[in-house]
C-alpha positions in Angstrom: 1.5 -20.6 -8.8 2.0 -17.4 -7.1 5.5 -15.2 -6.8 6.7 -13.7 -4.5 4.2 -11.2 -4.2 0.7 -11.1 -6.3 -1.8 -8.2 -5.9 -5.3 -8.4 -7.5 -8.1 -5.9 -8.4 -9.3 -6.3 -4.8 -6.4 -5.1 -3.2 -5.9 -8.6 -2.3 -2.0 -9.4 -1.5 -0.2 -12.9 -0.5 3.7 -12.8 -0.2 5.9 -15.2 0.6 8.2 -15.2 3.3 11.4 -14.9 1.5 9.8 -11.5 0.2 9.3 -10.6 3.7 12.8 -10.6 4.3 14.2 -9.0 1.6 12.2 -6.0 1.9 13.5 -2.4 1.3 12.8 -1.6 4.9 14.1 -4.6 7.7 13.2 -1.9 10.1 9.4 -3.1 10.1 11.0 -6.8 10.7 13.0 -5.4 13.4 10.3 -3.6 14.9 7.2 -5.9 14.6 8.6 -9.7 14.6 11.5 -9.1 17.4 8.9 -6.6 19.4 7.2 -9.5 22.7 4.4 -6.6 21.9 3.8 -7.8 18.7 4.3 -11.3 19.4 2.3 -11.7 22.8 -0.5 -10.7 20.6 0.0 -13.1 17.6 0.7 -16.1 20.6 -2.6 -14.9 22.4 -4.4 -15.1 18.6 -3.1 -18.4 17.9 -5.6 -19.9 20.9 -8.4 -18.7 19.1 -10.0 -20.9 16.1 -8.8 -18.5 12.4 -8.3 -18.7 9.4 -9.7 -15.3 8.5 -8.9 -12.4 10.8 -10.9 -9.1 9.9 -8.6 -6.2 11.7 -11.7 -3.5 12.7 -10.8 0.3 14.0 -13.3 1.8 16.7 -12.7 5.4 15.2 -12.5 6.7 11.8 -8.7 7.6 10.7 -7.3 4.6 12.2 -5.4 3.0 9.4 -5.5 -1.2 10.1 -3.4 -2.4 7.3 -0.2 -1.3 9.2 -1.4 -3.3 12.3 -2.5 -6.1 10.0 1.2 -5.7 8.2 2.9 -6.3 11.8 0.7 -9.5 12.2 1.7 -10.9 9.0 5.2 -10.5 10.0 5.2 -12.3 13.6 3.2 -15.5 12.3 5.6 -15.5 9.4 8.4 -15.3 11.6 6.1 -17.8 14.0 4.8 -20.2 11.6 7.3 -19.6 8.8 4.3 -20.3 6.6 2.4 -17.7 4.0 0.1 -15.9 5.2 -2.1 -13.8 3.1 -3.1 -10.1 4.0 -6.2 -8.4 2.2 -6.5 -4.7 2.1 -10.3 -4.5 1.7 -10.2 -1.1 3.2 -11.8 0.6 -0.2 -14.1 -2.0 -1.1 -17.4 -0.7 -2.4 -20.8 -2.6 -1.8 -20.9 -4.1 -5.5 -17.6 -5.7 -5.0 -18.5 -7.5 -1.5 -19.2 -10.8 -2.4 -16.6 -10.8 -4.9 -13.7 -10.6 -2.0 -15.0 -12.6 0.4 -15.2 -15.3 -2.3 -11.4 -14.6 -3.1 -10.7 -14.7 0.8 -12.3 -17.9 1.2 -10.3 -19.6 -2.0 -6.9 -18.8 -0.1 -8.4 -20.1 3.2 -9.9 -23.4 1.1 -5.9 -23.4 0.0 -4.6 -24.2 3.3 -3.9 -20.0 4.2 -4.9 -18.0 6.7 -5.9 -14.4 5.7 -5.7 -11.3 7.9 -8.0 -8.2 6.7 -7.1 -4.2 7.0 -10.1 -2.8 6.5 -11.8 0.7 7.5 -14.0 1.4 10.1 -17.8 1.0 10.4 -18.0 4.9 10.3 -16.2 5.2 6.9 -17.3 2.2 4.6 -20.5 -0.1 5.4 -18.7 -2.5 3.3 -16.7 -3.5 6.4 -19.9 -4.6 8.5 -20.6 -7.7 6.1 -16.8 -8.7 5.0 -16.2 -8.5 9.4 -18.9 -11.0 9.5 -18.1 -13.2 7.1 -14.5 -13.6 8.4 -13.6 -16.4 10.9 -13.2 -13.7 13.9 -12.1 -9.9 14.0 -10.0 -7.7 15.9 -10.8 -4.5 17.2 -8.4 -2.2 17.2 -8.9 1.0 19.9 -6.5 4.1 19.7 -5.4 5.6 23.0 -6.7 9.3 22.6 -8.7 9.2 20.3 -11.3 5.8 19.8 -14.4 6.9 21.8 -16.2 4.3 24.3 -19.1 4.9 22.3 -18.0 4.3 18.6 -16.4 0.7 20.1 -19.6 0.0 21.5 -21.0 0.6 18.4 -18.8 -1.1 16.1 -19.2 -4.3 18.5 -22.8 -3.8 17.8 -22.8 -3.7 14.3 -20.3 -6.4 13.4 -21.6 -8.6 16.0 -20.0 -9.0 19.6 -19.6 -12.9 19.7 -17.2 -12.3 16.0 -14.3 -10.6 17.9 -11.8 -12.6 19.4 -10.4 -9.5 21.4 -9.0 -5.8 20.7 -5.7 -4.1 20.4 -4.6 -1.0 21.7 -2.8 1.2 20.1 -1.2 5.3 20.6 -2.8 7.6 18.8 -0.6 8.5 15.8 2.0 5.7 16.8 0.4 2.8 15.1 3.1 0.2 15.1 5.0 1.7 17.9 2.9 0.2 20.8 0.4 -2.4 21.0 -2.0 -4.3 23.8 -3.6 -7.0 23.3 -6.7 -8.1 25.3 
């Protein structure tokens, strides 16, 4: 059985929500659960078919496991069940397989997963663990995610795998969000 929060070689985390709650730092509860940001997005998620969510960034620099973080903490707050986040951002090719197996033994448990990982520009491992999740979010930073690079990282995850995109200020990541 798991505690309250277990972290493997993969960078693999599930916490419960009673760990949730007792973080160090209630402001991210505050901010992400109580924000109607935050939760229009996790609502408008909820009437797509998940039980893996890969979180995708347009443009390199655009750190997802802080979006991904903010997720977890809405559908806890929303489902008041676990819900497992995978930082897969630094996975190398030889380990691919490896963590999409582990992803799909907490989905087989009755979990649903969200993913932070980098973006198509920074690691190639993200192409094939995107594709192998259940959908993906793409996540576009007001500033600073070019037209192009989206276009691109639709392209090379495969258009018909993302569910829709998030919007996000440049620098800001958890201050403001958009769904679509």
């Amino acid at each position: 059985m798991l505690g309250p929060a277990v972290k493997n070689r993969f960078g693999f985390k599930v916490m419960r929500q009673d760990q949730a709650l007792a973080r160090s730092e209630p402001r991210h509860l505050r901010e992400y659960w109580n924000d109607p940001s935050w939760q229009k997005i996790w609502l408008a998620l909820q009437g797509k078919d998940w039980r893996s969510l890969a979180i995708v960034p347009g443009n390199r620099g655009l750190s997802t496991l802080e979006l991904a973080q903010a997720l977890v903490d809405v559908g806890w707050q929303h489902r008041g069940l676990p819900i497992g986040l995978a930082d897969l951002r630094n996975v190398t090719l030889p380990y691919i397989d490896a963590v999409i197996d582990e992803v799909r033994a907490h989905i087989y448990s009755g979990e649903r997963v969200l993913i932070a990982l980098r973006s198509v520009f920074e690691n190639p491992a993200t192409v094939p663990i995107a594709q192998a999740a259940d959908g993906a979010l793409l996540c576009i930073s007001l500033g600073a995610t070019k037209i192009s690079r989206a276009e691109e990282t639709l392209e090379q995850v495969g258009r018909g795998r993302f569910l829709g995109s998030i919007i996000v200020r440049s620098g800001a990541h958890a201050g403001y969000a958009e769904a679509s």
